[in-house]
C-alpha positions as CSV (number, residue, x, y, z in Angstrom):
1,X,-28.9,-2.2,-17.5
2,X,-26.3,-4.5,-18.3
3,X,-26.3,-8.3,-18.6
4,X,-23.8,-8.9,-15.5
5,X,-25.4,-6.3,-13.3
6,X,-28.0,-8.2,-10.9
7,X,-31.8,-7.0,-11.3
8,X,-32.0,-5.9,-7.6
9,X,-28.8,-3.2,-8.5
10,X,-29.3,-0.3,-9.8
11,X,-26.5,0.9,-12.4
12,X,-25.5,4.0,-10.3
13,X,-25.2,1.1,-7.2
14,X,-23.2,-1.2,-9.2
15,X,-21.3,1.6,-10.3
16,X,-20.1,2.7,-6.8
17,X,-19.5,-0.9,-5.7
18,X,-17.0,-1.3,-8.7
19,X,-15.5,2.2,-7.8
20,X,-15.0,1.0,-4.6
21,X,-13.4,-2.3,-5.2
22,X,-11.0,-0.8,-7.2
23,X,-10.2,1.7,-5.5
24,X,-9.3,-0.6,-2.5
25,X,-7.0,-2.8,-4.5
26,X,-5.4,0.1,-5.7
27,X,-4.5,1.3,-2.4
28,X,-3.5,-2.1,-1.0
29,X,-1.4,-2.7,-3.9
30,X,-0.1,0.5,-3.3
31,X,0.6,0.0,0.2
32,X,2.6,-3.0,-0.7
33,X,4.6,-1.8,-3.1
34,X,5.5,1.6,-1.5
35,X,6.0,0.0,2.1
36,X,9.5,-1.3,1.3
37,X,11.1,1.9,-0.6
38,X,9.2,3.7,3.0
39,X,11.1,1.4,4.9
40,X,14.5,1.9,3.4
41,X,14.3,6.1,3.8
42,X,13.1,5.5,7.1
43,X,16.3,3.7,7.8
44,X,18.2,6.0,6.5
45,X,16.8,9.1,8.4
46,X,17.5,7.6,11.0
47,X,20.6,5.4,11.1
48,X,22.4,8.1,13.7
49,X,20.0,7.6,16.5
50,X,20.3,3.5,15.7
51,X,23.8,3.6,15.8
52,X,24.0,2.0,12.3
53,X,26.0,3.7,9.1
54,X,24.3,2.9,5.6
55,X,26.7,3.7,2.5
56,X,23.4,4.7,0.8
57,X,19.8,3.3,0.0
58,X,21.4,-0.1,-1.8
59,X,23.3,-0.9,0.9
60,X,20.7,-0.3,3.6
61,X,18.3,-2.6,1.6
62,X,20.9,-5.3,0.8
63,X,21.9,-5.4,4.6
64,X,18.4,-5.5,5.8
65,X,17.4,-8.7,3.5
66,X,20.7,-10.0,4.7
67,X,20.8,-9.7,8.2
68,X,16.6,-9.8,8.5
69,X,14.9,-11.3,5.4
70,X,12.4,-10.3,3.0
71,X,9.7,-10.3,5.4
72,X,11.8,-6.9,7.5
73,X,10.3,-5.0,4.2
74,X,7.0,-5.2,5.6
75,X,7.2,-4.9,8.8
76,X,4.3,-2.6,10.2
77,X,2.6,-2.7,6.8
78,X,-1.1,-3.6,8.2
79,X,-1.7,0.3,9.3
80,X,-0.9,1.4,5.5
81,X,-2.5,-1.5,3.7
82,X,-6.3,-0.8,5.8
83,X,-5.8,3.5,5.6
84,X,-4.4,3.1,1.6
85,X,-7.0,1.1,1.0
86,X,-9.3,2.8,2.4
87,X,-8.5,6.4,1.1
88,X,-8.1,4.8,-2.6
89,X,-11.7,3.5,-1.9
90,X,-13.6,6.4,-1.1
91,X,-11.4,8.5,-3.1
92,X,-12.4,6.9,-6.4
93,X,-16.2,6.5,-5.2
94,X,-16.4,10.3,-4.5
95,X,-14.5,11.3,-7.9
96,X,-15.7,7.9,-9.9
């Protein structure tokens, strides 16, 4: 058993916790990093039922951060962050 791992823990335990953890920053940072580029081919798909007309991905994500602010990247990013996050978790517990 290592030095950092509390007596109480077993290694397999402590093991799982950490596979867990990082597993769930993985998947938030994912989240938060995908969420944006999501956001922008979203747009695009569907620029004819908004009425809008995008040259292309550049200017869809120029006018948005123009017209709406950095912040309009992440709009509805709290569903992905919790289910990325959550998948990533158990995902690297199971195959850990």
């Amino acid at each position: 058993m290592s030095s950092t791992t509390p007596s109480y823990l077993s290694p397999s335990l402590s093991r799982t916790s950490a596979e867990l953890q990082g597993g769930l920053v993985g998947g938030v940072l994912q989240a938060l990093t995908g969420h944006p580029f999501d956001l922008v081919k979203v747009r695009l798909q569907t620029q004819a039922l908004n009425g809008t007309n995008f040259r292309g991905p550049l200017d869809c994500a120029s006018s948005t951060l123009k017209h709406e602010g950095v912040l309009a990247f992440y709009k509805g990013v709290s569903v992905p962050i919790v289910s990325c996050g959550i998948l990533s978790a158990a995902l690297y517990a199971v195959n850990g």
